[in-house]
C-alpha positions in Angstrom: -114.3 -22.3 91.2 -113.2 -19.4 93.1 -113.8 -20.4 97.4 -113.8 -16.4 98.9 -111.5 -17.7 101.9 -109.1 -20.4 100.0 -108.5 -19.3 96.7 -109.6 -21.4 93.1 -110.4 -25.0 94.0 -112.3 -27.2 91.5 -115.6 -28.5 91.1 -116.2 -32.1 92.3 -120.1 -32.1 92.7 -122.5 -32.2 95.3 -122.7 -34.7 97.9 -124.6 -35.1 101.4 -122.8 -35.3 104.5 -123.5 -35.5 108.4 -121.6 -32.9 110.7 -123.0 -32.8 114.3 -125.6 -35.2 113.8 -127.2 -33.2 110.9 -127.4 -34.4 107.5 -126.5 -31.7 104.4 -126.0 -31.0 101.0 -122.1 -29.7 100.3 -120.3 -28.6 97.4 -117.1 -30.5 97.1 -113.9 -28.5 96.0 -110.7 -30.2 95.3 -107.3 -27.8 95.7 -104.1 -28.9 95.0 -102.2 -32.5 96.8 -105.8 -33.7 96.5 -106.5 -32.0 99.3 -110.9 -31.4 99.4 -113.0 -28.7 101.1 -116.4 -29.5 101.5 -119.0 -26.2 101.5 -122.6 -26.0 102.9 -125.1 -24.8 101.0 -125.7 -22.0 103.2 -122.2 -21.2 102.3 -122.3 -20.6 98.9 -122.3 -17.0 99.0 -118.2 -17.6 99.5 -118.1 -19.4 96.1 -117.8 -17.7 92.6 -117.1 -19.0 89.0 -113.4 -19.0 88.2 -112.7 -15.8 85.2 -108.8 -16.1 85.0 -109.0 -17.7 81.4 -109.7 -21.9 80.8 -111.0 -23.7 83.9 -109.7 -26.6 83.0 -106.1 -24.9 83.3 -107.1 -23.2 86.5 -103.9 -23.3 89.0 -105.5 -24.5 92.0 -104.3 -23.4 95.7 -103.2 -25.3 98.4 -105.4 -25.5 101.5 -103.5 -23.9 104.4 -101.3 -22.2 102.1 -100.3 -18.7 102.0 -100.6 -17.8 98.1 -104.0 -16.9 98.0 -104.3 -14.5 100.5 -101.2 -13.2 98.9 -102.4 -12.8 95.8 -105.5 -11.5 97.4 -103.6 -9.1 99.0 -101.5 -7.9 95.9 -104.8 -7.6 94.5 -106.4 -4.9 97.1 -103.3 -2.8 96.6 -103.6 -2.6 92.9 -107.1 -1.7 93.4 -106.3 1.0 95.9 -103.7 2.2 93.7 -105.7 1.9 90.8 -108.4 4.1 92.9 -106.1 6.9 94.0 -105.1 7.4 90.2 -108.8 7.8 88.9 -109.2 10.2 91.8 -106.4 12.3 90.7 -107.7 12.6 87.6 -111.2 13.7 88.8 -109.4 16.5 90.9 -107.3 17.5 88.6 -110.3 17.7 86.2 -112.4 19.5 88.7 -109.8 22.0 89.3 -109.8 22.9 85.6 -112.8 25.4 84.6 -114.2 24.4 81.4 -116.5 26.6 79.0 -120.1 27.3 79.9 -122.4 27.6 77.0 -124.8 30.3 76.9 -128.0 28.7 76.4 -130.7 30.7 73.5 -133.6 29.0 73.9 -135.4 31.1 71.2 -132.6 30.2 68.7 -132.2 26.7 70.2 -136.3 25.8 69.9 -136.3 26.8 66.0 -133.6 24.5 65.4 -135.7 21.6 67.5 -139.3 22.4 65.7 -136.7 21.2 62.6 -136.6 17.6 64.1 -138.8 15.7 62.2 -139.7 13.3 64.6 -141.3 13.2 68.4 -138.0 12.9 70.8 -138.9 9.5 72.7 -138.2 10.0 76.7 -134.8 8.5 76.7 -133.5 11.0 74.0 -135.2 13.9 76.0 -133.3 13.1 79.2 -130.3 12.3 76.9 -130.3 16.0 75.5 -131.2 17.6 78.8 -128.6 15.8 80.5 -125.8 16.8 77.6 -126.9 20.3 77.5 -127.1 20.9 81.0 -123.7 19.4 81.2 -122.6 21.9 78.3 -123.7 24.7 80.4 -121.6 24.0 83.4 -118.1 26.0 83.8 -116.6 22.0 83.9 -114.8 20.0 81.9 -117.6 17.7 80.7 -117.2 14.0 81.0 -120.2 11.7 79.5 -121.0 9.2 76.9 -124.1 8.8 75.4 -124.6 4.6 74.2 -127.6 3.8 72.8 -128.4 1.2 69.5 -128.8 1.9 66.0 -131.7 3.8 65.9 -132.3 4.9 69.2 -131.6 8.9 68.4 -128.2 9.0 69.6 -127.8 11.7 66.1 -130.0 13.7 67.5 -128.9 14.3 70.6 -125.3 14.9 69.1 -127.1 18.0 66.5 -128.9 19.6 69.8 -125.1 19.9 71.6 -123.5 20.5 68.1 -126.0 23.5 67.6 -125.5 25.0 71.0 -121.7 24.6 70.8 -121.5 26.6 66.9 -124.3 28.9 68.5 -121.4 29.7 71.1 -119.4 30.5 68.0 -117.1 27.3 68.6 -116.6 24.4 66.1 -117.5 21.2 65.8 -116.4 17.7 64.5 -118.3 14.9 63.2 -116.4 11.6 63.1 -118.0 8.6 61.8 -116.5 5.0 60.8 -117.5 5.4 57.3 -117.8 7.3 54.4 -121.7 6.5 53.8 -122.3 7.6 57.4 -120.2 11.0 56.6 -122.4 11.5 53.5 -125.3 10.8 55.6 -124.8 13.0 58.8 -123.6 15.9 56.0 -126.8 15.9 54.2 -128.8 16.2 58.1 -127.0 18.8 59.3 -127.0 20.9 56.2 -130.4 20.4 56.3 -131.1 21.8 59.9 -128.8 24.3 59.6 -130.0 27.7 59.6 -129.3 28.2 56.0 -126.8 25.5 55.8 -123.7 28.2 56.1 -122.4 26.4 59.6 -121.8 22.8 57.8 -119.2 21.8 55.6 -116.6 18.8 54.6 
């Protein structure tokens, strides 16, 4: 167990003691020299589960020592640092202008009449939310997740129609070659004629 104040401390149960004249449940950590903190349960907001690999081989801390707010320390700076980095990136993205689309919604509603299926909500504000991002002059930055099934395809033809509608081109990559055959055959088949798709 991680204590918030004195570092990784392990589990020793639960046990009642009296402090003050009151009697209360505490959670017993023991740190290293045997040395044993003992938490209220009001307090247990300052304890969470150990995640630096086995428990059982959890370096514990020393109670009054130094090394945990050290390494607590060390930690907040790589965080900052870490921080500062992803915010250079995001400027230095911003400050580059990207391609705006040119949206034709004639052109673009034939193409969707093609689906064969009713869009569910999520796909809807999937597609709006690619496309809109498509017609920004910004370097776009999204990821669409979504299961097997869900209509993830579909939202990639919508944003692969607008992009060849803009005259640019557009790659299809896919872990296998069933899946290649697969995508292949739906794009040529809501193509406009078929001529934009080919292997």
């Amino acid at each position: 167990m991680v204590h918030l104040e004195h570092g990784v401390g392990r589990y020793a149960g639960m046990t009642t003691l009296e402090a003050g004249g009151i009697t209360g449940e505490y959670l017993m950590l023991t740190y290293a020299n045997d040395a044993k903190l003992y938490v209220p349960v009001s307090s247990l907001h300052l304890i969470s589960r150990y995640a630096g690999g086995a428990e059982e081989n959890a370096p514990l801390h020393k109670l009054g020592g130094d090394a945990w707010s050290r390494a607590r320390q060390k930690a907040a700076e790589k965080v900052r640092d870490v921080a500062a980095e992803l915010l250079d990136i995001y400027a230095q993205r911003a400050a580059k202008e990207g391609f705006a689309f040119k949206h034709d919604r004639e052109q673009y509603q034939l193409f969707c009449d093609s689906f064969p299926f009713e869009t569910t909500p999520d796909q809807a504000q999937a597609i709006n939310a690619v496309l809109s991002d498509m017609c920004q002059p910004l370097a776009m930055d999204r990821l669409v997740c979504g299961d097997v099934g869900f209509g993830k395809t579909e939202v990639a033809m919508r944003a692969a129609f607008l992009a060849v509608d803009n005259h640019k081109q557009v790659a299809v990559l896919v872990p296998t070659t069933l899946l290649a055959q697969q995508h292949y055959d739906n794009f040529r088949d809501r193509s406009p004629t078929g001529r934009y798709v080919s292997k």
